[in-house]
C-alpha positions as CSV (number, residue, x, y, z in Angstrom):
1,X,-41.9,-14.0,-23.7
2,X,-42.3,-11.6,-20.2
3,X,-39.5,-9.3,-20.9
4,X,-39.6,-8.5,-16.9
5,X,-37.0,-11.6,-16.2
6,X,-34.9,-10.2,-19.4
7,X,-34.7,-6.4,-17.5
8,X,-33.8,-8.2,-14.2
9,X,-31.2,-10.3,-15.4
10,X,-29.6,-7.1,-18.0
11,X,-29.5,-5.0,-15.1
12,X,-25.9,-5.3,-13.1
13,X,-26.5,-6.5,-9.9
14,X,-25.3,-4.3,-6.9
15,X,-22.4,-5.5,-4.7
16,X,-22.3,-8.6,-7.0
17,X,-25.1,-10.3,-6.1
18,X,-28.5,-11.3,-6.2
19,X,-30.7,-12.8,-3.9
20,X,-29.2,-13.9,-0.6
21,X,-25.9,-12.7,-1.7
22,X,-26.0,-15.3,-4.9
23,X,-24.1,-13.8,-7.7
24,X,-25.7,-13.1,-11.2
25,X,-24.4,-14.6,-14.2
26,X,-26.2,-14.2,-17.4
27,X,-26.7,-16.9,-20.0
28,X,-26.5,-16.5,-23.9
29,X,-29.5,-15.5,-25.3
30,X,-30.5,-13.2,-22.6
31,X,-31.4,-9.7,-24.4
32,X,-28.7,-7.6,-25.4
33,X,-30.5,-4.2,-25.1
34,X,-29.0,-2.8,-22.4
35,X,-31.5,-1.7,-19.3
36,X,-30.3,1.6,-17.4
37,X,-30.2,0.9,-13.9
38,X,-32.1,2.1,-11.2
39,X,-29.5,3.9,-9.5
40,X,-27.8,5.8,-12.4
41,X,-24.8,8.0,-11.8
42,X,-25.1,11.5,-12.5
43,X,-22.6,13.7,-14.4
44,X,-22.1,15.6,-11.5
45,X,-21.0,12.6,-9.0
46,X,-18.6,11.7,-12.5
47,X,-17.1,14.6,-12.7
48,X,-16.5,14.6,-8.8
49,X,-14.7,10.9,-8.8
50,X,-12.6,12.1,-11.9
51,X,-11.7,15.2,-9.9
52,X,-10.9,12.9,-6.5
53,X,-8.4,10.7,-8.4
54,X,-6.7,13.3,-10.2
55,X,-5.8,14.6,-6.7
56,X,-4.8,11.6,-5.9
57,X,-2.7,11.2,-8.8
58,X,-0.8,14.9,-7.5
59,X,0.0,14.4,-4.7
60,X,1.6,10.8,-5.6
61,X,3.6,12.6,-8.3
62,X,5.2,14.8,-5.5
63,X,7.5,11.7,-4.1
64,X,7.3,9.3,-6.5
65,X,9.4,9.4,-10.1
66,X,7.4,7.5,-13.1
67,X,6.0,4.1,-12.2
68,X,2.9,5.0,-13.6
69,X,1.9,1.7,-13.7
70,X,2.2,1.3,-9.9
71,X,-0.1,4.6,-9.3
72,X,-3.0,3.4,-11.9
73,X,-2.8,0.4,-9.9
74,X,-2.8,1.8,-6.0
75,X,-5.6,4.5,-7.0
76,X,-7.6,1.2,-8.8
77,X,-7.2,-1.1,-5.5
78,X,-8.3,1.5,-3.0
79,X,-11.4,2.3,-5.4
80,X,-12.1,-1.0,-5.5
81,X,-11.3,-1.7,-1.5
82,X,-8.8,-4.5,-2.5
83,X,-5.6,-5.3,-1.8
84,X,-2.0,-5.1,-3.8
85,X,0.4,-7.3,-4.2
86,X,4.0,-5.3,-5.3
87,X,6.8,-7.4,-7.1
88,X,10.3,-6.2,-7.9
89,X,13.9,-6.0,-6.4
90,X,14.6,-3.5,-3.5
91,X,15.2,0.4,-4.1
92,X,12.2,1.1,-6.6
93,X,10.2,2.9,-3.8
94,X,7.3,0.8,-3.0
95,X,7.8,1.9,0.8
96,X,7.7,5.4,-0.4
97,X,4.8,5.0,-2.7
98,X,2.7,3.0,0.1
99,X,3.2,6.0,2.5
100,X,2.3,9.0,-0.2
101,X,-1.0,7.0,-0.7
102,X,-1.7,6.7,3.1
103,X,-1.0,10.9,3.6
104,X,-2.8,11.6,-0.4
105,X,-6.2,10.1,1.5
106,X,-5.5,11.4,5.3
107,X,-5.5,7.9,6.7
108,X,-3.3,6.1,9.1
109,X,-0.6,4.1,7.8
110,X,1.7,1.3,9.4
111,X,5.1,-0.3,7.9
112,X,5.4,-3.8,9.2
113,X,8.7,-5.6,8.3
114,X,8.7,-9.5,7.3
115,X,11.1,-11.7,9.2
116,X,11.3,-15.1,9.7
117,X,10.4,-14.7,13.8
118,X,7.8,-12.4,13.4
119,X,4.4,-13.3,14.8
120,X,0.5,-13.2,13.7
121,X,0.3,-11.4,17.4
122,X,2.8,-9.2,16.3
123,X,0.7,-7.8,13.1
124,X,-3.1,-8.3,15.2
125,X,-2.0,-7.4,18.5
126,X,-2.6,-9.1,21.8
127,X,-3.8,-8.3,25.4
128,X,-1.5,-7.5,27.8
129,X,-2.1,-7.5,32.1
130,X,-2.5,-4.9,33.9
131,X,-0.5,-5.8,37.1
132,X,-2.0,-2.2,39.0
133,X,-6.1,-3.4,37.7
134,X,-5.3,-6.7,37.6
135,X,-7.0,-7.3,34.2
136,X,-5.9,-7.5,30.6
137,X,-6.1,-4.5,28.1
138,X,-6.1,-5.4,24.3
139,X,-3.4,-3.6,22.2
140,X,-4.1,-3.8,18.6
141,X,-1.3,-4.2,15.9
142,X,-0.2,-2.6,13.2
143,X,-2.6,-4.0,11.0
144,X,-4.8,-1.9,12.2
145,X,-4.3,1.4,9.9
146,X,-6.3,2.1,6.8
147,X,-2.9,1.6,4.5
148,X,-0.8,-1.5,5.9
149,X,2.3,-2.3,4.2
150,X,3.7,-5.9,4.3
151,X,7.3,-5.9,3.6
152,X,8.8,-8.7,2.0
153,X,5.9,-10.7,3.0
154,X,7.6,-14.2,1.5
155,X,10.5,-14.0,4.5
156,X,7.5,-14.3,7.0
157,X,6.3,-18.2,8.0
158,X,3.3,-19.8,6.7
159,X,1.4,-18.8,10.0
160,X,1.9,-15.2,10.3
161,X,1.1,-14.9,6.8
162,X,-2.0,-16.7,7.4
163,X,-2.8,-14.2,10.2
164,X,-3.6,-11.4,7.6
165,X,-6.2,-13.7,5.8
166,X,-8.7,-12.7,8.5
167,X,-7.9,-9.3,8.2
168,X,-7.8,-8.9,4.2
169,X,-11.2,-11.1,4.1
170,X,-13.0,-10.2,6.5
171,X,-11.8,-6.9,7.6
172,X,-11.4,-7.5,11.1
173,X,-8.9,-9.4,13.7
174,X,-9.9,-11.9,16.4
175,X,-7.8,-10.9,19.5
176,X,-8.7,-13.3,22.7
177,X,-11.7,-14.5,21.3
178,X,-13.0,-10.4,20.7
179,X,-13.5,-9.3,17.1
180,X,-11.8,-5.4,16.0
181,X,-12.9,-4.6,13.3
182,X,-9.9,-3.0,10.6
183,X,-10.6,0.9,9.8
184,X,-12.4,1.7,6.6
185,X,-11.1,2.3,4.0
186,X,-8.8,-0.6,4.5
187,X,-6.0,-1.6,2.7
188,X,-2.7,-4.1,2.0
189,X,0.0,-3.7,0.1
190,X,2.2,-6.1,0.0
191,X,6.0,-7.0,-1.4
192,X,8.3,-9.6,-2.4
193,X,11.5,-10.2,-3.7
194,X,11.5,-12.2,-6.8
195,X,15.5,-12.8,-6.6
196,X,16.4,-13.7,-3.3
197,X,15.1,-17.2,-2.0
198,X,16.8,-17.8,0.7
199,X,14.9,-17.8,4.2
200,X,11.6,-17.1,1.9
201,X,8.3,-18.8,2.5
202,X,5.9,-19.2,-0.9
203,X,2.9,-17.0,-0.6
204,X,0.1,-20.0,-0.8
205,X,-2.6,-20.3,-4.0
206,X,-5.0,-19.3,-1.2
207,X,-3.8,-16.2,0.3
208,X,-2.6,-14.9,-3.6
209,X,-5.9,-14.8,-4.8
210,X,-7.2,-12.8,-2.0
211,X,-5.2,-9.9,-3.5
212,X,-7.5,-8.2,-6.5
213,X,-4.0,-6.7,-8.1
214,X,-0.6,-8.1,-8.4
215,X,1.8,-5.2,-9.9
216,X,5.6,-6.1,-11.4
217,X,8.1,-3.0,-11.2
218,X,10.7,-2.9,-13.6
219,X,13.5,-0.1,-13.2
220,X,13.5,3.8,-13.7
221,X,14.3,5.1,-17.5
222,X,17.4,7.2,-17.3
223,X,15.5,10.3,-17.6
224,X,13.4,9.3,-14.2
225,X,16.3,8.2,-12.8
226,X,18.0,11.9,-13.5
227,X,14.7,13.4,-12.2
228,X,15.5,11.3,-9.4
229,X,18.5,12.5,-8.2
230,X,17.3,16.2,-9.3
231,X,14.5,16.0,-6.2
232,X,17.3,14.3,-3.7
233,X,19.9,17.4,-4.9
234,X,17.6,20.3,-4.3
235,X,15.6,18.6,-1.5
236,X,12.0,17.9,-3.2
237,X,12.4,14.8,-1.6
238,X,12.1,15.8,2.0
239,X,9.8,19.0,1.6
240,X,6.0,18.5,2.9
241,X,3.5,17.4,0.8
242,X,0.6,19.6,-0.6
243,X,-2.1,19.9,1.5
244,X,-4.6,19.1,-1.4
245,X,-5.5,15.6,0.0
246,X,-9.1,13.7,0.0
247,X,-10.4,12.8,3.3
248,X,-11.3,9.1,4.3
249,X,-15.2,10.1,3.6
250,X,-14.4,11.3,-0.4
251,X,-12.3,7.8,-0.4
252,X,-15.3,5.9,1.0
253,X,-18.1,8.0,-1.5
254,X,-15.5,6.9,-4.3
255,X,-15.7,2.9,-3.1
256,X,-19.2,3.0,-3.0
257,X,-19.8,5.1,-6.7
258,X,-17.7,2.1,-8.0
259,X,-20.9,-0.4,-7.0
260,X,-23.0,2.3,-9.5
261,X,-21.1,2.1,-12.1
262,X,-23.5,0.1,-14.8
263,X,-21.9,-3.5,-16.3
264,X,-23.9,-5.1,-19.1
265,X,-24.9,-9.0,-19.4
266,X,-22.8,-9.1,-22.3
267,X,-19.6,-7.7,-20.4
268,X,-20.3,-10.0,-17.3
269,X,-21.1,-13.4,-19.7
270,X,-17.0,-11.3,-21.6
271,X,-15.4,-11.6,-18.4
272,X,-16.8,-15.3,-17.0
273,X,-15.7,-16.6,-21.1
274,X,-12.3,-14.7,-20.2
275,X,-11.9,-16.2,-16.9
276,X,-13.6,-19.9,-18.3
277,X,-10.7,-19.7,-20.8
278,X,-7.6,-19.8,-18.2
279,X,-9.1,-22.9,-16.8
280,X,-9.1,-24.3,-20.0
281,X,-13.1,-24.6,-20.2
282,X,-14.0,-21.3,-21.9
283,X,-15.9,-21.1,-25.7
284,X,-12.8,-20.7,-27.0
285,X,-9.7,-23.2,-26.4
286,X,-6.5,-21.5,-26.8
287,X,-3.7,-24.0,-28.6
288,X,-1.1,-25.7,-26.4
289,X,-2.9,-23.9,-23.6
290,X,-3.2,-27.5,-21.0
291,X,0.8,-27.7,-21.4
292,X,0.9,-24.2,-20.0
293,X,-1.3,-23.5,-17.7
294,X,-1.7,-25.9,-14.3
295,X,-4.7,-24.2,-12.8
296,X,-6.6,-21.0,-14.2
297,X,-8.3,-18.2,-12.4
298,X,-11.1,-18.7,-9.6
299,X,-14.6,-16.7,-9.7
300,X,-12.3,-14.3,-7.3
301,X,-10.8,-13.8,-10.7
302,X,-14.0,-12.9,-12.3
303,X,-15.2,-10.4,-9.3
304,X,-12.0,-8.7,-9.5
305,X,-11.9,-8.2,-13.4
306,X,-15.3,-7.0,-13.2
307,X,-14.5,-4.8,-10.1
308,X,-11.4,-3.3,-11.9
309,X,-13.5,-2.5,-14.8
310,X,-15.8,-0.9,-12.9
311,X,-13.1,1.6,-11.2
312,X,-11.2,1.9,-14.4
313,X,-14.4,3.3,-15.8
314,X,-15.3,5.8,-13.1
315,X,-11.6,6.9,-13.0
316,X,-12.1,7.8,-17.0
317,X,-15.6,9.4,-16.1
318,X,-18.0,7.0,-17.8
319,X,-20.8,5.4,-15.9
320,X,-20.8,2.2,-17.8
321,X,-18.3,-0.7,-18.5
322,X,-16.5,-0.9,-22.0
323,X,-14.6,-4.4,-23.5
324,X,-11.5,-2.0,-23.3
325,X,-12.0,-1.5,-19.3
326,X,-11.9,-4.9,-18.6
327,X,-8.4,-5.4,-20.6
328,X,-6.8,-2.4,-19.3
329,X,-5.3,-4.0,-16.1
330,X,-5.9,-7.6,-17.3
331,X,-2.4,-8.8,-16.5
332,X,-2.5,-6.8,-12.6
333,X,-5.7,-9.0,-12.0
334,X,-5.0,-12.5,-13.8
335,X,-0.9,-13.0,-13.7
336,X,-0.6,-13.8,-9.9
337,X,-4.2,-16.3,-10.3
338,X,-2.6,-17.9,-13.7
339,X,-0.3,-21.8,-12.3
340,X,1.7,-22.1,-14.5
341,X,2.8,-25.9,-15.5
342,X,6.8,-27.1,-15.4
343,X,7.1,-26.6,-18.7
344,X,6.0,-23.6,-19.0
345,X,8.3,-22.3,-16.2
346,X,11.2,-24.2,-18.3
347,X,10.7,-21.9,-21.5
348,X,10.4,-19.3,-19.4
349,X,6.5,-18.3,-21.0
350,X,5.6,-15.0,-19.0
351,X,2.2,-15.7,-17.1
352,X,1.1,-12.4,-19.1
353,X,1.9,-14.0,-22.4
354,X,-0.7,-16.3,-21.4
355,X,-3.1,-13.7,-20.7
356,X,-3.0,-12.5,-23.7
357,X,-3.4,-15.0,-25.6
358,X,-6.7,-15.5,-23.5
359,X,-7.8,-12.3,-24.7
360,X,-6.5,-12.2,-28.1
361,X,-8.8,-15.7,-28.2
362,X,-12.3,-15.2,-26.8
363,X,-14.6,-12.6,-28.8
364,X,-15.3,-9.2,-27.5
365,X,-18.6,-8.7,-27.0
């Protein structure tokens, strides 16, 4: 057999596609020697991205208490150029968290508050007339910032949430008929309160899987919480940041070293059995899984685990993708693209249970 077809096909496709944009998804049997890719990444440019993220990391330590959780998965979604999705009841300083990451990478950030009368002109902008020219001058919204944050997203209405689809797809707005393009790097983070329902609009299948992470907050331990109230007493909390931030052109090399980073056949053919199995269809059937599970994850589901992986890797310095990086934020990517069934809501079965057992069933590679 030619083994050219076999190197083009081991070889990880760049931005996630082949020709004409068609993703590549290798078959069993294709060889399992791994081919280096063309455009390697040197120790040097690893080194660097390691170095970028742990700055990062500092500065978001300066206002923000534990919830190391919620900065693995801020520093993964702006690497990857997705957006975030935050869950948890008020006070457990996602508004705080979303501004540290805006000043950590110098960009522009923009605070826009859900309510049920808000609308999509109010997060695009509009044009407004000139009554001195006698023409209209477009005024972009406050979705135009590199870090947007979306509070309490559910209390807006079906239609103003629909506005940000544009803009989180296709990273521009259409204002009068005139596209504006978002700044790069762009970013969403959105939140929602899981206890209060009153007034609250459910985010729809379509717009949830357009975010690449979905984080859950749980409360401080005591000892963050003392740590807490430490920073507030001697006034940490309100003293300037370090100056020791990237700029928007280190954020936008680190985005594009994330397309470098090298995954093998045999971890793409991993994640699409992974993804397979929460529809049900994957080479392994997970028992009682159809009484569980309404829907499984889209092929969004498989770019984004990929994706991840491929940040999660950079972040630990390593140039190629390992079965362990595409578990590490496996419930982030998959609990919010998991439907569950009635029944499974009824017994109360945790969407990450289910992802687990996904992974605990298919074969690592």
């Amino acid at each position: 057999m030619d083994p050219r077809p076999r190197a083009r096909h081991a070889r990880a496709p760049r931005h996630g596609g082949g020709r004409g944009g068609a993703p590549l998804v290798a078959g069993r049997g294709v060889a399992s020697r791994p081919v280096p890719p063309r455009d390697t990444l040197t120790s040097r440019d690893l080194h660097r991205a390691v170095a970028l993220t742990e700055r990062i990391g500092r500065v978001f330590d300066q206002r923000v208490v534990g919830q190391a959780g919620l900065r693995t998965s801020l520093v993964t979604a702006l690497m990857c150029g997705g957006h975030i999705l935050l869950e948890s009841v008020p006070g457990l300083a996602k508004t705080t968290a979303a501004q540290t990451l805006a000043h950590a990478v110098s960009g522009s950030f923009h605070r826009i508050q859900c309510t049920p009368d808000l609308m999509p002109s109010d997060i695009v902008g509009t044009q407004v007339f000139n009554y001195g020219t006698s023409t209209f001058t477009t005024q972009l919204g406050p979705v135009h910032a590199n870090v947007v944050l979306l509070d309490e997203i559910n209390r807006s209405s079906a239609k103003t949430q629909s506005a940000m689809l544009e803009a989180m797809q296709e990273k521009q707005t259409t204002i009068a008929g005139e596209l504006h393009p978002v700044p790069t790097p762009f970013m969403v983070l959105a939140t929602q309160n899981p206890i209060e329902e009153e007034g609250t609009h459910v985010l729809p299948e379509a717009q949830m899987d357009r975010f690449l992470l979905k984080e859950v907050l749980d409360y401080p331990e005591p000892a963050e919480e003392v740590e807490i109230l430490d920073r507030i007493s001697d006034g940490r909390m309100t003293r300037p940041l370090d100056a020791d931030r990237l700029t928007l052109d280190e954020v936008r090399w680190l985005q594009a070293r994330v397309d470098e980073v090298y995954v093998d056949a045999s971890i793409r053919r991993y994640v699409v059995d992974l993804v397979a199995t929460t529809r049900g269809r994957g080479p392994v059937q997970v028992p009682g899984h159809d009484r569980l599970v309404r829907m499984g994850a889209s092929p969004r589901g498989s770019i984004a685990l990929m994706r991840v992986a491929q940040a999660v890797a950079l972040r630990d310095g390593r140039s190629h993708v390992t079965p362990d990086d595409v578990r590490a934020l496996r419930h982030a990517v998959l609990r919010h693209r998991v439907v569950r069934t009635f029944d499974a809501l009824a017994d109360d079965v945790t969407p990450e249970s289910i992802v687990d057992a996904v992974f605990d069933a298919v074969p690592v590679p």
